[in-house]
C-alpha positions in Angstrom: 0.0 0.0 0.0 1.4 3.8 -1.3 0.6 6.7 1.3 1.1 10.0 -0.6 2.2 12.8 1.7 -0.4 15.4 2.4 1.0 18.7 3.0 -0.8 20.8 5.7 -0.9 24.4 5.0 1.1 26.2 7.8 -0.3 29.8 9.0 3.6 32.2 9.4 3.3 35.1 10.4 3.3 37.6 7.2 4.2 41.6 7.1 3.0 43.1 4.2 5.0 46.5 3.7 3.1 49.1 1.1 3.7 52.4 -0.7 0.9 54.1 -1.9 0.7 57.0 -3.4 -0.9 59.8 -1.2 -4.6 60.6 -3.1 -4.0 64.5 -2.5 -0.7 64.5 -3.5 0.4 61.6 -6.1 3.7 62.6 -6.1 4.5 61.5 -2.7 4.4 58.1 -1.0 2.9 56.9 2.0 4.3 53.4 3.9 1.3 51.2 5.5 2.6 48.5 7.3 -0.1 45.2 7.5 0.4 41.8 9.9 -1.4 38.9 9.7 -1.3 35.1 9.4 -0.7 33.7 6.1 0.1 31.0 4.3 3.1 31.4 1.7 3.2 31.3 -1.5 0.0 32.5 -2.7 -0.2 34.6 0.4 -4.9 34.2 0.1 -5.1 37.1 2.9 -2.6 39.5 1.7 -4.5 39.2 -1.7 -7.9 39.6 -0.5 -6.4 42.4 1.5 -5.0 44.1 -1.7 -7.6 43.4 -3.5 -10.1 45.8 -0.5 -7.4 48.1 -1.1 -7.6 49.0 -4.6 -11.4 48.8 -4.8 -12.4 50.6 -1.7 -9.8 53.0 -1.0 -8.1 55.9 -2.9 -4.5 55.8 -2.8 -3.0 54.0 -5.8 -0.7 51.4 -4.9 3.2 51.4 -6.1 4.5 48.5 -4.6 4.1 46.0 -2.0 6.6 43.5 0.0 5.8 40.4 2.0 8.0 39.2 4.2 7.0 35.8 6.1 8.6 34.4 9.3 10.6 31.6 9.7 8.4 29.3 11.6 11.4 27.5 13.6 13.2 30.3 14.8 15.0 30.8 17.7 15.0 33.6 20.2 17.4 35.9 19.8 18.9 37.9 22.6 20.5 41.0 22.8 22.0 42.8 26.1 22.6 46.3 26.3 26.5 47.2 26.6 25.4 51.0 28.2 23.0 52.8 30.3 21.5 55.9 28.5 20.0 58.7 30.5 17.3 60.8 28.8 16.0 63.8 30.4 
């Protein structure tokens, strides 16, 4: 008997960094940064997110990056070497 191997779609956390351009002012961009849990590579929430985005909103979108965790990582530690004093 042959088992095939089912792959189970794993939920990563997923930043979706996007300029847009501003509606009063096209010539400048604006950053919107967007979390959520996705599942890589067609990313469905991300699109249905874009998607809302360019039929209900007015800025124009110039680009988009996704960036997805590793899902294994380890912690990652960092000590301060000084003490800063802010008045």
């Amino acid at each position: 008997m042959r088992y095939e191997r089912l792959e189970v779609p794993s939920f990563r956390l997923t930043t979706a960094e996007i300029l847009y351009h501003m509606p009063d002012y096209p010539g400048l961009l604006q950053t919107f940064v967007w979390q959520t849990d996705d599942v890589a590579p067609h990313f469905p929430r991300v699109v249905r997110f874009l998607d809302f985005w360019t039929h209900s909103l007015i800025g124009t979108l110039h680009s988009v990056t996704i960036v997805q965790a590793d899902p294994c990582s380890a912690m990652r530690w960092t000590f301060a070497d000084g003490e800063f004093t802010i008045h």
